[in-house]
C-alpha positions in Angstrom: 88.0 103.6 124.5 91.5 102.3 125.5 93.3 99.9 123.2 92.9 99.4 119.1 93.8 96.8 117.2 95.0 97.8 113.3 95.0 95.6 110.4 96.7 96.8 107.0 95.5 95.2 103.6 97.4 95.6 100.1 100.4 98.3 99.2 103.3 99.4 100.8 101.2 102.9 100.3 98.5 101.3 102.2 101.2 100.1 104.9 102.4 103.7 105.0 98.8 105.4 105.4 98.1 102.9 108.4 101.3 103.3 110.4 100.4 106.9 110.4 97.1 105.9 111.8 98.7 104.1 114.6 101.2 107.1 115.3 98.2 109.2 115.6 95.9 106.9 117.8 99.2 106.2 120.0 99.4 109.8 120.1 95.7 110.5 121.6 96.4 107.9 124.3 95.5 104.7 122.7 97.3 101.8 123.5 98.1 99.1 120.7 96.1 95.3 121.4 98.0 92.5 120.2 95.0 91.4 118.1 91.3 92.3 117.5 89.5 90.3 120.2 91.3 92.1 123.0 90.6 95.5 121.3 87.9 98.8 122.3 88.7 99.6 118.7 89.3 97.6 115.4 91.2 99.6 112.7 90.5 97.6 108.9 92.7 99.7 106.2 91.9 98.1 103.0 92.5 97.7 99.4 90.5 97.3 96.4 92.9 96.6 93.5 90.9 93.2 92.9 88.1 91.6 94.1 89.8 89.1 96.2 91.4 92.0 97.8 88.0 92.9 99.0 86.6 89.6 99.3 90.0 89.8 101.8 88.3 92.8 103.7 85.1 91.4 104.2 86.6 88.8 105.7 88.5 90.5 108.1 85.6 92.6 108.9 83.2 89.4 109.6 86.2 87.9 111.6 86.9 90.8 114.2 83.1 91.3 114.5 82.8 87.3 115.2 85.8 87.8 117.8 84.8 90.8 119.6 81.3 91.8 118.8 82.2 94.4 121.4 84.6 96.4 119.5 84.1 99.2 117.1 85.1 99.0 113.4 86.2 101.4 111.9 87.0 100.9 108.1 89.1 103.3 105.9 91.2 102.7 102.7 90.4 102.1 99.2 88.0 99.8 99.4 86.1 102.0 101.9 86.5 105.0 99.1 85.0 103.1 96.6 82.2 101.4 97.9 81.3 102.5 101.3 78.0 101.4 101.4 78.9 97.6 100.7 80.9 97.9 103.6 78.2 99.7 106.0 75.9 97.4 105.1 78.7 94.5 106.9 77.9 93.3 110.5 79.8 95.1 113.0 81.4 98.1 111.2 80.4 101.6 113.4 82.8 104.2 110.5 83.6 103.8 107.7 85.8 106.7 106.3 87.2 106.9 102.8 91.4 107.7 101.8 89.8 111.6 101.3 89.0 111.7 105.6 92.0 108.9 106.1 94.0 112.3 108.0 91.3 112.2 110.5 91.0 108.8 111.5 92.2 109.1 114.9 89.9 112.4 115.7 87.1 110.0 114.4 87.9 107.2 116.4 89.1 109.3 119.4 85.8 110.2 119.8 82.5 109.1 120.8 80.4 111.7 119.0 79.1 110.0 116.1 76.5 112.2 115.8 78.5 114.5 114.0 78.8 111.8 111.1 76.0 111.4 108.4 74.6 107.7 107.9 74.7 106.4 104.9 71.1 106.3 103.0 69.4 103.8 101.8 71.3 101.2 103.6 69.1 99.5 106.4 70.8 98.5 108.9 70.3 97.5 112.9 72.6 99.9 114.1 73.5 101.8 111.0 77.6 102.8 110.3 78.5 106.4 109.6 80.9 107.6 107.0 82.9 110.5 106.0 84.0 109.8 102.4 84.5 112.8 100.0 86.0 113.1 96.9 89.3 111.9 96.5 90.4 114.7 94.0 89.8 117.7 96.3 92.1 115.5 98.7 95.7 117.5 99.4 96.5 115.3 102.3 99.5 113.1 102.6 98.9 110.5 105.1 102.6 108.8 105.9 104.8 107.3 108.3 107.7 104.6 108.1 106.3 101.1 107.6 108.6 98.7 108.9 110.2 95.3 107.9 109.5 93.8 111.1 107.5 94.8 114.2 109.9 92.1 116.8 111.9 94.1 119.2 114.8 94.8 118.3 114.6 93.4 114.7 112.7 96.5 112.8 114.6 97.2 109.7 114.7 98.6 106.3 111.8 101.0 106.9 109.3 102.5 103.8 108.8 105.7 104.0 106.0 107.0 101.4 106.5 110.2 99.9 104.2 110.7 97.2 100.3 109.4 96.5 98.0 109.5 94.3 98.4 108.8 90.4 97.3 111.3 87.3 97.8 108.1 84.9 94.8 106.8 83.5 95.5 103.0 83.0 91.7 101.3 81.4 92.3 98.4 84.2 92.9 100.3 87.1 90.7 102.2 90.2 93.8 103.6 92.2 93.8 107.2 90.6 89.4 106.9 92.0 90.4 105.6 95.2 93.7 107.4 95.7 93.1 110.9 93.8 95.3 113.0 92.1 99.5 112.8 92.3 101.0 114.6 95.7 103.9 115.1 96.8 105.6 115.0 100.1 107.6 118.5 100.6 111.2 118.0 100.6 112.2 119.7 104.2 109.1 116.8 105.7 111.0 114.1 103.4 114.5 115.1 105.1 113.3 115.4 108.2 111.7 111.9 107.9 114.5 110.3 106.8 116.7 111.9 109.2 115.1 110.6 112.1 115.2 107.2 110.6 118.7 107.6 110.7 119.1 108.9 114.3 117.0 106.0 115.8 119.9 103.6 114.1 118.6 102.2 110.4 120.6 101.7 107.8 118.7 101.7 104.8 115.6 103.2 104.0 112.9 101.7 101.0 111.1 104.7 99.0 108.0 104.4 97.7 104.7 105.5 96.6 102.1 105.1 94.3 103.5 106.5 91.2 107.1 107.5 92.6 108.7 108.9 89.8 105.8 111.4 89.7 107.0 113.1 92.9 107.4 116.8 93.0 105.6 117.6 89.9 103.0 119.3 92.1 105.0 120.9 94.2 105.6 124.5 93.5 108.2 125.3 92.2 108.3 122.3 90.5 110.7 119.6 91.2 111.8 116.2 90.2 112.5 112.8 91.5 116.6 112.8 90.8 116.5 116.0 93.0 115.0 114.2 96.1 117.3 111.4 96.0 120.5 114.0 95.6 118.8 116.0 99.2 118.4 112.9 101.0 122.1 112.1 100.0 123.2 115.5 100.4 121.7 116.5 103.8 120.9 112.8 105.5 123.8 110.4 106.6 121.4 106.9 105.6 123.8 104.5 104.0 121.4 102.7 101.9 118.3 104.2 99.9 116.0 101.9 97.5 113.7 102.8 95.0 110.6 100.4 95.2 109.2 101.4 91.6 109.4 103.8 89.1 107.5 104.0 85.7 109.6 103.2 82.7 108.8 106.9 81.4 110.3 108.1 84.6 113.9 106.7 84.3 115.5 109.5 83.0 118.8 109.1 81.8 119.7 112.0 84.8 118.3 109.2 87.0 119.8 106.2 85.9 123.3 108.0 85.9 122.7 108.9 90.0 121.6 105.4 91.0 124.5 103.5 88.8 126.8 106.3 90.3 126.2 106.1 93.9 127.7 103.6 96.2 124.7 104.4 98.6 121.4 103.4 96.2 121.1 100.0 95.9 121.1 98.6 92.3 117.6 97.9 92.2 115.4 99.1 89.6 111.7 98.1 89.5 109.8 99.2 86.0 106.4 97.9 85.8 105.8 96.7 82.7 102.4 94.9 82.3 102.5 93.6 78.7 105.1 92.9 75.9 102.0 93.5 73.5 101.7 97.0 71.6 98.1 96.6 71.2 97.6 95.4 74.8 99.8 98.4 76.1 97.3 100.8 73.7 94.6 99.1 75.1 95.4 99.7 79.0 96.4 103.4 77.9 99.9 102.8 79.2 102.0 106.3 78.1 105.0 104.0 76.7 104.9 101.6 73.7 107.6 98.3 73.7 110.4 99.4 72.5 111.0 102.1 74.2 110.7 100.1 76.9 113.0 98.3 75.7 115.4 101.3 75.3 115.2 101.7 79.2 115.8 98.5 80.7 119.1 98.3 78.0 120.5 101.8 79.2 119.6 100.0 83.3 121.4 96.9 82.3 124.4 99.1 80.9 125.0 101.3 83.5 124.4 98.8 86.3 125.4 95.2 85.3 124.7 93.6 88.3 121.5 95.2 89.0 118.0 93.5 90.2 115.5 94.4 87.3 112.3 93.9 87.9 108.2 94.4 86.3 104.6 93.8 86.9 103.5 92.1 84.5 99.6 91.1 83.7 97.7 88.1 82.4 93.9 88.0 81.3 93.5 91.7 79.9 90.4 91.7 77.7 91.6 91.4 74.2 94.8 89.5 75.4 94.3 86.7 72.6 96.5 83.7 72.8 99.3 85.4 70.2 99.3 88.2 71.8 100.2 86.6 75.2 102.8 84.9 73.1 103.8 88.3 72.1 104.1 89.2 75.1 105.9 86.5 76.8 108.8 86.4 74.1 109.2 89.8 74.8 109.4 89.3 78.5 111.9 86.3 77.6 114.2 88.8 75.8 114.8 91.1 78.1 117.2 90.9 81.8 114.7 90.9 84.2 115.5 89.4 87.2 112.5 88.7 89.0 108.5 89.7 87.5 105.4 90.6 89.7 102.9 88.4 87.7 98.8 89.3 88.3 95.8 87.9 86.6 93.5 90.4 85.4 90.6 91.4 87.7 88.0 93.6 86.2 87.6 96.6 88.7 84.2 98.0 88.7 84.2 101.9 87.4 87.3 101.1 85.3 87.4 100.9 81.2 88.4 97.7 80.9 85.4 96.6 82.8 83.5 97.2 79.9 85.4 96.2 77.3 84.4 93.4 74.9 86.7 89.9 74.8 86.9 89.1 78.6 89.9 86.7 79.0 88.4 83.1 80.7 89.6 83.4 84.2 91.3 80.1 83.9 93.2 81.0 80.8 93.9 84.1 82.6 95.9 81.7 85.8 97.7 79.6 83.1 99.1 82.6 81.6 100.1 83.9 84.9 101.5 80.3 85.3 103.6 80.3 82.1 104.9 83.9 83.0 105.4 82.8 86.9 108.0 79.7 85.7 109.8 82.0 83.1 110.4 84.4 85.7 111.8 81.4 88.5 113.8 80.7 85.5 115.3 83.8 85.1 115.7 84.5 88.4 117.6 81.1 88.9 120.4 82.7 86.5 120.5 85.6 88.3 121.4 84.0 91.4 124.0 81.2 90.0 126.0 84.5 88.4 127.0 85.6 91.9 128.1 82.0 93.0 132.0 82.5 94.1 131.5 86.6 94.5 130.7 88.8 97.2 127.3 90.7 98.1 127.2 93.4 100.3 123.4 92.8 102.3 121.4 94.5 104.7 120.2 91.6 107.8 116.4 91.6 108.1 116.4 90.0 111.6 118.0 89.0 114.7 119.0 85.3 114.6 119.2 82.5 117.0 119.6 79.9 114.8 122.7 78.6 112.3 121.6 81.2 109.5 120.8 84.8 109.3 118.2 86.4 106.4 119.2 89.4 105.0 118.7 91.2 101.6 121.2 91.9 98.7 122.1 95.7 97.7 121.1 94.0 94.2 117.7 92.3 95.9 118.8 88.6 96.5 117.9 86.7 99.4 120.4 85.8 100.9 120.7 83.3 104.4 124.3 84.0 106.1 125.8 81.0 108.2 125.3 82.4 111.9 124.2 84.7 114.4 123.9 88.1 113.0 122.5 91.0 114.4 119.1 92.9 113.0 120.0 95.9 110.3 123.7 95.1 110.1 125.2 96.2 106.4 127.8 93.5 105.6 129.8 91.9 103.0 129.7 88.1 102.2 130.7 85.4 100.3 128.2 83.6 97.8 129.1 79.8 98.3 126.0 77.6 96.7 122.2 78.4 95.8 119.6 77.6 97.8 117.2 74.6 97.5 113.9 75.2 95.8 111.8 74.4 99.2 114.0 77.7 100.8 112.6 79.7 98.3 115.6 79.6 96.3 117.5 82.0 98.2 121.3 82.1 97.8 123.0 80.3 101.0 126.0 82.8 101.9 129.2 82.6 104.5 130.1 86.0 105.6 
């Protein structure tokens, strides 16, 4: 086995866990294909936090077996954790191997001694997969490496680096914890040193994330907190720029929302998923926070950081979500700053609460909700970005440009285009002279 070719579905978790792969398979000699058909070895990291997000997988697992019926599959990520046999049973795939064996991907694949893998029963198939998938909870593992923005020569920038996994929440709608396991933490000498070489090879600001962030260092022993990992990496790294990528509401501590407002270096960004506006919909996904303290968060953000990005994930459809109590929840999405929403329709997750609870929303009713919430949020956002018309932005540039404008990203999360050639991961200050047309995605249009 020579080459591989890997494909990452869902998360930036899931984009973390899979760069990791690669380092490791690069590592054991493997060169990287330029896409499936030209690979020994097909790498499918998936999700599985709705259906079409595996109806995604078995796509991509029909397609690189269509392309290269050569190749090996091997499958891994949550969807391969939570239903391995539906994937075995798939045309093509040789592994499959669960988040709980994701560490030893490369081993796996490395070799050609299958026979030390156990097939899966009761699935009849030609040439039958093998799996290694154990239980998630016993996992201790932290698979990570720094997921990039962009994979062009020369253009790679704003790099996620993971730091945490896992999630000891309990949300009725969701199968991360079962797929994922329970919260842990990245040590803080491994995040330093991460971040540290980040910064030697030239970037400028770094994106951290995981999948319940604020959570990190509660299992560490001794026990430490979030606040005190972003104070080490400005303490002992020299990267100019750090952003959060989400934090639960419970999370931001007033300690917390003091450091980011304070420090010239965190961007003024603050994502706080949200989900619904509804009490009774919040008691009903067992969410640990009821509205208005919510509430009380995102004021105390606002406060201390005027000009700051807020955002949320917000959901549509959950079982039970009657038409006032969408309404409920959309006034109180209406009320509050946000500047941008992550809007999902419900998808009932097999093994999950919600799955069998009474009331399931029509899916189309679901899609018009999302609708609804989708324009309030372009709405909101549209204010957002007319505020900063006449004022200055300090951005990050996302890539190398030949043409008359240059993307790049707002400390404050604003697209932003500026008027010509820039280079890649350049931190600058511009000028906000109009807002974009709707068909450019409504970024701002900037003169630096």
């Amino acid at each position: 086995m020579r080459s591989f070719f890997l494909e990452n579905f869902g998360c930036r978790a899931t984009q973390a866990d899979g760069a990791a792969v690669e380092r490791d398979l690069a590592a054991r000699g493997l060169l990287r294909a330029s896409c499936a058909a030209e690979a020994d070895l097909v790498v499918l990291n998936t999700c599985t936090v709705t259906a079409a997000a595996d109806q995604d997988a078995r796509a991509a697992i029909r397609r690189a077996h269509r392309q290269n019926p050569g190749a090996k599959i091997l499958v891994t990520g949550c969807y391969a954790q939570r239903a391995p046999k539906e994937v075995a049973s798939l045309p093509g795939v040789t592994w499959v191997v669960g988040n709980s064996h994701k560490h030893q991907v490369a081993a796996i694949a490395a070799s050609s001694a299958a026979q030390n893998f156990v097939p899966l029963e009761n699935v009849h198939l030609s040439a039958p997969a093998f799996t290694l998938v154990g239980d998630i909870f016993a996992h201790t593992e932290l698979v990570a490496a720094p997921v990039f923005a962009s994979d062009e020569v020369g253009a790679k920038t704003r790099p996620n680096l993971k730091v945490q996994d896992g999630c000891d929440n309990r949300c009725s709608f969701c199968i991360i914890p079962s797929v994922r396991g329970q919260s842990r933490s990245m040590h803080l000498p491994r995040v330093i040193a991460e971040a540290s070489a980040l910064v030697s090879a030239g970037y400028r600001e770094i994106v951290l994330s995981g999948i319940n962030l604020g959570r990190w260092g509660r299992d560490l022993q001794p026990q430490q907190r979030f606040v005190e990992l972003l104070r080490a990496l400005l303490e002992h790294t020299g990267i100019e720029k750090v952003r959060i990528s989400s934090v639960e509401p419970m999370d931001w501590t007033d300690e917390l929302i003091a450091l980011v407002a304070g420090s010239p270096r965190i961007a003024k960004h603050a994502h706080v998923p949200l989900q619904s506006g509804s009490d009774r919909v919040l008691r009903a996904m067992h969410r640990k926070y009821r509205p208005w303290h919510y509430v009380e968060k995102i004021r105390k953000i606002r406060e201390a950081m005027p000009d700051a990005a807020i955002g949320a994930d917000a959901m549509t459809g959950f079982p039970g979500e009657t038409e006032e109590l969408f309404e409920e929840s959309r006034s109180f999405i209406e009320h509050l700053p946000f500047t941008y929403l992550h809007v999902f329709t419900y998808s009932s997750r097999p093994g999950t609460a919600s799955a069998a609870m009474p009331d399931q929303v029509p899916v189309h009713v679901a899609r018009e909700r999302n609708r609804v919430l989708r324009d309030l949020a372009a709405k909101k956002n549209l204010e957002f970005r007319r505020s900063f018309v006449g004022r200055t932005l300090e951005v990050i540039t996302l890539q190398q440009s030949d043409g008359e404008f240059t993307e790049a990203l707002s400390d404050n999360y604003l697209k932003v285009r500026v008027g010509g050639r820039q280079d890649a991961n350049q931190l600058i200050t511009v000028n906000v002279t109009e807002i974009g047309d709707e068909d450019l995605e409504g970024d701002a249009i900037v003169k630096g």
